[in-house]
N, C-alpha and C positions, 0 to 999 in steps of 0.2 A: 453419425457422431456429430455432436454439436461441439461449432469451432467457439474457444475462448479471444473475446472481442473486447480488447482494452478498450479502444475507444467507444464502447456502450458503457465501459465504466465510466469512464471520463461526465459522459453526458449522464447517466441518470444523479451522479452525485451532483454535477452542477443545476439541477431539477431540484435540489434540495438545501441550494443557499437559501442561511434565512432560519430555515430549520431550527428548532431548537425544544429547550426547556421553558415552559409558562410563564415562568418568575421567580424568583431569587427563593420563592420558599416553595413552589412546586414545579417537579419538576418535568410531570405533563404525561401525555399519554406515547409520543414520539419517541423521547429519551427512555419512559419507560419501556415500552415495549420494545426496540432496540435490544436493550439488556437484558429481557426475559429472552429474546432471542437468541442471545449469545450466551446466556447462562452465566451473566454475573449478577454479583449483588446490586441492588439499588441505588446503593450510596458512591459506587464505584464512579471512576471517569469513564467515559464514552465515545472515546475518538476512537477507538479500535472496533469496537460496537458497530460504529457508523460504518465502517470501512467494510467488515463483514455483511450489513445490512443491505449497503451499497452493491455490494459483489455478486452477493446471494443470486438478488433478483434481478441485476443486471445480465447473469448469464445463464437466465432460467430460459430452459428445453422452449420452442415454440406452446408446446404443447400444456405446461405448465405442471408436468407432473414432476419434474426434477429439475434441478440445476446444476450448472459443471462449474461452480465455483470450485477452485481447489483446495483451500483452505477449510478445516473443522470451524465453526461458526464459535466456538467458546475457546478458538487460541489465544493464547493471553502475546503480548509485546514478545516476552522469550520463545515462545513457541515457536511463532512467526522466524524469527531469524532462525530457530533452528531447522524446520522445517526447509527453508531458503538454501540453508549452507547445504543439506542432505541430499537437495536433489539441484543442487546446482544454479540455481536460480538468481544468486548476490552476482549485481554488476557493478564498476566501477564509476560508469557515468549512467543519467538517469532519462528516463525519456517519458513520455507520456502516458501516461497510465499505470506505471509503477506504483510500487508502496514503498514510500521510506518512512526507516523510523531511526527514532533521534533518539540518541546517544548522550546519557546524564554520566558524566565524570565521578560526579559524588554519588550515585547510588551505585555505578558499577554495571547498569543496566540499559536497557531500551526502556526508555519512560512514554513515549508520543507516537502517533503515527501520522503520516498523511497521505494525498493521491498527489502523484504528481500530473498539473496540464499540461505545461509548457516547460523546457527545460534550453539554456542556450551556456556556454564554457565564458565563464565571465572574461580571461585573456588568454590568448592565441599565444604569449609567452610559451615556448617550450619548456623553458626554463623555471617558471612559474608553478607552483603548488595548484594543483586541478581543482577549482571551485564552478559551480555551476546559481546562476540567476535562475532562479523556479519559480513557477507559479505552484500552489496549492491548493487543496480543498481539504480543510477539517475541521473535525467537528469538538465539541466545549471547549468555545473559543470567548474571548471577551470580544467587543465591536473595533477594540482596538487589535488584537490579533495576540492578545497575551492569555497563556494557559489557566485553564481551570473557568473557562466562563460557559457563556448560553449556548451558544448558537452554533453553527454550521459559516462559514465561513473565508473566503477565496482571500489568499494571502501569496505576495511577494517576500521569497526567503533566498538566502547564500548558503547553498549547503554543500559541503566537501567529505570526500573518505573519510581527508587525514582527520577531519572531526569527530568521525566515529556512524556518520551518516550513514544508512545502510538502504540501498536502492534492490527492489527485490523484484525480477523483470516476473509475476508468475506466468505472465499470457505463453511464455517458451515452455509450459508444459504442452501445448499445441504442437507437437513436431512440426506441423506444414508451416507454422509459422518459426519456429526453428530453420528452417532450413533457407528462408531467405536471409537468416540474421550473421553477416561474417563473422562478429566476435564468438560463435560458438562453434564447435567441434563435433563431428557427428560421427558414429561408428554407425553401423548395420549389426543388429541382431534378430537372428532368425529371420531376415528378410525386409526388418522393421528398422527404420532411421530411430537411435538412442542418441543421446547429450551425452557428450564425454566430460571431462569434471572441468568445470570452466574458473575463472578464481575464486575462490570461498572465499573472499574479503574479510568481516571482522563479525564474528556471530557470537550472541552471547552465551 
């Protein structure tokens, strides 16, 4: 069995700052093929794209006939969290190699996604509302870090629950790496360490 390895995620996406679309009016072979990848339409945004593309081949078999990515390659933003909340995977706080995705008030939805690099608890307040200082990587981004642009991307964000931020640990579908992780719960079935349901945070 091949073990799922956030941090090959982490690095093949950072292999791919920079990345992008052509030019303002094409939008290249990269972005394309991306989304023939993922099964959406052309005209579509592609951060999620990326994030699938990313994953795919970052947790392909040595051998290169399969991949243990977890994720269906043409799940859309909703998918994702719901797939997340189903098999337990939404955590509270975010760590390296997760996926979040961000939380639009006015659509009622998950609109974005990203990789998380680095993640640190902005204050030690107890008392305080849990915000975390992140590093990211995503993709149709402007050079400034604002939505709907070219490129591929490495950005500093503030991202919290109470915002609707949804941090989706999937590399704990790996039981062995499950079971060094305290915040989760573990039963025995049939012999086999399972995930007991751990918070479902906010899924759409």
């Amino acid at each position: 069995m091949v073990s799922l390895i956030p941090q090959a995620f982490v690095g093949s996406a950072q292999s791919l700052l920079g990345f992008g679309e052509e030019s303002p009016s094409k939008r290249g072979r990269f972005v394309d093929s991306i989304l023939r990848q993922a099964g959406r339409p052309m005209h579509e945004q592609w951060d999620l794209a990326f994030i699938h593309h990313v994953g795919w081949w970052s947790q392909r078999a040595p051998s290169g006939t399969y991949s243990v990515w977890p994720f269906p390659r043409h799940a859309t933003h909703r998918d994702l969290a719901a797939i997340a909340a189903e098999r337990h995977l939404i955590r509270t706080s975010p760590e390296p190699g997760d996926i979040v995705l961000y939380w639009s008030d006015d659509l009622r939805q998950y609109v974005r996604s990203a990789i998380i690099v680095m993640a640190a608890l902005e204050s030690l307040d107890p008392t305080a509302t849990p915000r975390y200082v992140c590093r990211t990587i995503e993709g149709n981004l402007t050079e400034r870090g604002d939505y709907g642009g070219m490129y591929v991307r490495e950005m500093d964000r503030t991202l919290a629950p109470s915002q609707g931020d949804l941090f989706i640990r999937w590399a704990m579908l790996d039981s062995r790496n499950a079971l060094g992780d305290p915040s989760m719960d573990l039963y025995l079935e049939a012999g086999r360490p399972k995930l007991a349901a751990a918070d479902p945070g906010r899924a759409a």
